[in-house]
C-alpha positions as protocol buffer text, in pm:
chain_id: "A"
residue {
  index: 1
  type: UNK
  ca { x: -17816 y: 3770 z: 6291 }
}
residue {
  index: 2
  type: UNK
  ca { x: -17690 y: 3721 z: 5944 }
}
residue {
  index: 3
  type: UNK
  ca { x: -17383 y: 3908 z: 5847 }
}
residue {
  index: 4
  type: UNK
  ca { x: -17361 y: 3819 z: 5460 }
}
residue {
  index: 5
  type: UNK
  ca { x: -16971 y: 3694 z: 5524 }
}
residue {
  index: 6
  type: UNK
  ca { x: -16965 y: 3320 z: 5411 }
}
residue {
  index: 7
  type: UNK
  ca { x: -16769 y: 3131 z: 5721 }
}
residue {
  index: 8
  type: UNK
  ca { x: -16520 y: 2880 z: 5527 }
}
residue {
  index: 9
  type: UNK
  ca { x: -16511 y: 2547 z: 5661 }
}
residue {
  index: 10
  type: UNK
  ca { x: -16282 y: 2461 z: 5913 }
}
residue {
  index: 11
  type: UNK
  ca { x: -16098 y: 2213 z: 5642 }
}
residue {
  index: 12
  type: UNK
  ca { x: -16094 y: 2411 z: 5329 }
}
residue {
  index: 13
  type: UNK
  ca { x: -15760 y: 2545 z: 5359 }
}
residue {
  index: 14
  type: UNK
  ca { x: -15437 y: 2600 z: 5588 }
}
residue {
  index: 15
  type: UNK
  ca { x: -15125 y: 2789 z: 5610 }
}
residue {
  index: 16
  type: UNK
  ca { x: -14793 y: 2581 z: 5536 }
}
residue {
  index: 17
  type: UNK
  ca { x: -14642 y: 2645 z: 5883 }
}
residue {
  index: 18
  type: UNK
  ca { x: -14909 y: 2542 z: 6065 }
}
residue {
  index: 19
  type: UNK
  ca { x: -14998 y: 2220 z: 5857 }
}
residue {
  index: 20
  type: UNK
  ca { x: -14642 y: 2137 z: 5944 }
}
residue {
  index: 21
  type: UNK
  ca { x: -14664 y: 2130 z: 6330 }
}
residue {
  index: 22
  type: UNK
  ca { x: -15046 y: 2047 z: 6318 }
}
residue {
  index: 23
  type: UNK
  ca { x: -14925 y: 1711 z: 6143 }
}
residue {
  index: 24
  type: UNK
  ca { x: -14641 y: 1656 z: 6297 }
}
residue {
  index: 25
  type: UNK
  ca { x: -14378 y: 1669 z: 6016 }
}
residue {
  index: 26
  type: UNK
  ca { x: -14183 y: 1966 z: 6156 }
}
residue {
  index: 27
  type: UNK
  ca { x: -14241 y: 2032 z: 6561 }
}
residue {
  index: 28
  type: UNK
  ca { x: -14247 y: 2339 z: 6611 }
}
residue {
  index: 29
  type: UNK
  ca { x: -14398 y: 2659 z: 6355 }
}
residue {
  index: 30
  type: UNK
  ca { x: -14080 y: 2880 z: 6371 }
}
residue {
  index: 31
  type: UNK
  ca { x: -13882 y: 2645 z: 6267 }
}
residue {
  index: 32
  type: UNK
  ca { x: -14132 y: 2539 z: 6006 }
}
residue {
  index: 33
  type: UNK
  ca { x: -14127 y: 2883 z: 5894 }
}
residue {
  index: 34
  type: UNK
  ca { x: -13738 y: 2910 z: 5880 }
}
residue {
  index: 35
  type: UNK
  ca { x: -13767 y: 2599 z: 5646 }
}
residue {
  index: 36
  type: UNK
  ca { x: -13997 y: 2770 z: 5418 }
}
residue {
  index: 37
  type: UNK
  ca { x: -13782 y: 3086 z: 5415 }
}
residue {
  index: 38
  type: UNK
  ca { x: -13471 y: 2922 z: 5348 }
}
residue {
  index: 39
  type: UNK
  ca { x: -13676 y: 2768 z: 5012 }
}
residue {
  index: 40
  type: UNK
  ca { x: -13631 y: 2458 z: 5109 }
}
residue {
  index: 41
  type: UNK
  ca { x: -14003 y: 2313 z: 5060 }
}
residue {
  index: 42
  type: UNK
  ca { x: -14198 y: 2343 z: 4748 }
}
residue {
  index: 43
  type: UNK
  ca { x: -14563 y: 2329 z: 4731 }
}
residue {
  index: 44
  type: UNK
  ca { x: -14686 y: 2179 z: 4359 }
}
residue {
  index: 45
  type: UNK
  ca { x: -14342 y: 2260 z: 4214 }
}
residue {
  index: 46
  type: UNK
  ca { x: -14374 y: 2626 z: 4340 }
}
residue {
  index: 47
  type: UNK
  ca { x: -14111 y: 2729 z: 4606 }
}
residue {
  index: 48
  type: UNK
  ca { x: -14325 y: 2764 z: 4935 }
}
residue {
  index: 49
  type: UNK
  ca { x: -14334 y: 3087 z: 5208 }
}
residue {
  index: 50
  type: UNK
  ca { x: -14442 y: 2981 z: 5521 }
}
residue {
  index: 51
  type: UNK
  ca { x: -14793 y: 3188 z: 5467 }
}
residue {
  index: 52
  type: UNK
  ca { x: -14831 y: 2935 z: 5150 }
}
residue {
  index: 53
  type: UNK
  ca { x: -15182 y: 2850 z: 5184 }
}
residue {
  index: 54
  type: UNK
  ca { x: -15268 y: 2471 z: 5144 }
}
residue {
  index: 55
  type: UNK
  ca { x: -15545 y: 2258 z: 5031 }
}
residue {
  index: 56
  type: UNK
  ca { x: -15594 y: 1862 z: 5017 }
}
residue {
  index: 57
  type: UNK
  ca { x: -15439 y: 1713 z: 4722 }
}
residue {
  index: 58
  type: UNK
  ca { x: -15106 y: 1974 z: 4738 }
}
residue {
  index: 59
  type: UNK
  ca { x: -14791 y: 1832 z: 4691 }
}
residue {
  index: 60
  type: UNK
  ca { x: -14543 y: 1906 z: 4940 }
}
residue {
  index: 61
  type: UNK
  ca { x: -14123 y: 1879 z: 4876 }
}
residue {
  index: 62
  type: UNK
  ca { x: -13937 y: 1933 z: 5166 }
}
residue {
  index: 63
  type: UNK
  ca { x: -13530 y: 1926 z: 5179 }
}
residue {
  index: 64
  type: UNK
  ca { x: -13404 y: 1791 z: 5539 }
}
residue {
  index: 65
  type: UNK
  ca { x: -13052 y: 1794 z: 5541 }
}
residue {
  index: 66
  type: UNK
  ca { x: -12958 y: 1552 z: 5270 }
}
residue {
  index: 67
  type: UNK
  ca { x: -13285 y: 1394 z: 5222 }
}
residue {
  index: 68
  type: UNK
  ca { x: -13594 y: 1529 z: 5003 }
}
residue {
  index: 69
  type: UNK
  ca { x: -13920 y: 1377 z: 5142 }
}
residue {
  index: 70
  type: UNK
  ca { x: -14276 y: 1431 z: 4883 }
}
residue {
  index: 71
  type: UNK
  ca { x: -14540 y: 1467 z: 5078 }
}
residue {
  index: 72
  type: UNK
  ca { x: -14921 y: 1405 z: 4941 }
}
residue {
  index: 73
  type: UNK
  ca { x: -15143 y: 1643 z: 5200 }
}
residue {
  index: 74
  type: UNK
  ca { x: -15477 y: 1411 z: 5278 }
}
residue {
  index: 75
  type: UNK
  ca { x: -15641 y: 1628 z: 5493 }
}
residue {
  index: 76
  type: UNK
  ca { x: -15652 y: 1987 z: 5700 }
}
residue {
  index: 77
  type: UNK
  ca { x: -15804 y: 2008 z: 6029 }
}
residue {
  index: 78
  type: UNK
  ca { x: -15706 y: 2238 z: 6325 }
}
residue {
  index: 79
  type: UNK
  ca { x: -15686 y: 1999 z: 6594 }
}
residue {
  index: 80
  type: UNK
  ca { x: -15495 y: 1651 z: 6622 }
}
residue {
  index: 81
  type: UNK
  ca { x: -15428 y: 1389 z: 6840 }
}
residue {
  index: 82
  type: UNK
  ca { x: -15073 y: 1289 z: 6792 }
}
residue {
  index: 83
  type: UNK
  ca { x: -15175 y: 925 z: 6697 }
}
residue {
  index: 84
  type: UNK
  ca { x: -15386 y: 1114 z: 6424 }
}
residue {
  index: 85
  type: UNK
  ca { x: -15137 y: 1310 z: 6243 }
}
residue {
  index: 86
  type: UNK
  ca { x: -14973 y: 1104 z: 6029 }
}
residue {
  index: 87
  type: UNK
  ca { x: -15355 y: 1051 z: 5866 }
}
residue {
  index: 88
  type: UNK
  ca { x: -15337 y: 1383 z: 5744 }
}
residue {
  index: 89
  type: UNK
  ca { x: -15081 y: 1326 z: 5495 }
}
residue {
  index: 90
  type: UNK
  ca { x: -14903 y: 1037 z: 5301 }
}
residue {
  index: 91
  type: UNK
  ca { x: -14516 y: 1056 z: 5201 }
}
residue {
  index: 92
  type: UNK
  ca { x: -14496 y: 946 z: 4844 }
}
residue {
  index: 93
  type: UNK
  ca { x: -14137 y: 927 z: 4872 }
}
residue {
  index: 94
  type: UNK
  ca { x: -13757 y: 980 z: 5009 }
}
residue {
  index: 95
  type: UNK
  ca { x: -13459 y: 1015 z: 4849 }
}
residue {
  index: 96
  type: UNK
  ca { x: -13101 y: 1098 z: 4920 }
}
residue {
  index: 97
  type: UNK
  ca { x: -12953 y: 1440 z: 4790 }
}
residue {
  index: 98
  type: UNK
  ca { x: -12567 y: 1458 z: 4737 }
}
């Protein structure tokens, strides 16, 4: 049975708090989510909520303590094996913050 709602592919997009955990860079989603809501990430120059909806190719800026890691996202998918993660995004860079 047809029900004229086009499904979205599994990869198309993802919310910020859950691309966290799913690759990895943060551990857990609430604490992903405090991140966001303390404005500490930035998606494409844009300050990031946690319900910031990704796609491959965003640019991700995210303050830990004093160090601000860019992250290129690669790739959404919502299942990982832990040795997979780190393929679904690159860090372009770290640097110190005073």
């Amino acid at each position: 049975m047809h029900t004229g709602i086009k499904q979205k592919k599994e990869s198309d997009t993802m919310r910020l708090d859950k691309f966290l955990k799913i690759s990895r860079i943060i551990k857990r989603r609430t604490l992903a989510k405090e991140v966001a809501e303390q404005g500490r990430i930035t998606v494409n120059g844009n300050t990031a909520k946690a319900s910031t909806v990704l796609t491959p190719g965003d640019e991700l800026v995210i303050r830990f303590g004093q160090k601000l890691v860019t992250v290129k996202v690669n790739d959404l998918r919502e299942n990982v094996r832990k040795d997979e993660a780190e393929t679904l995004y690159t860090i372009v860079k770290e640097e110190k913050v005073e």
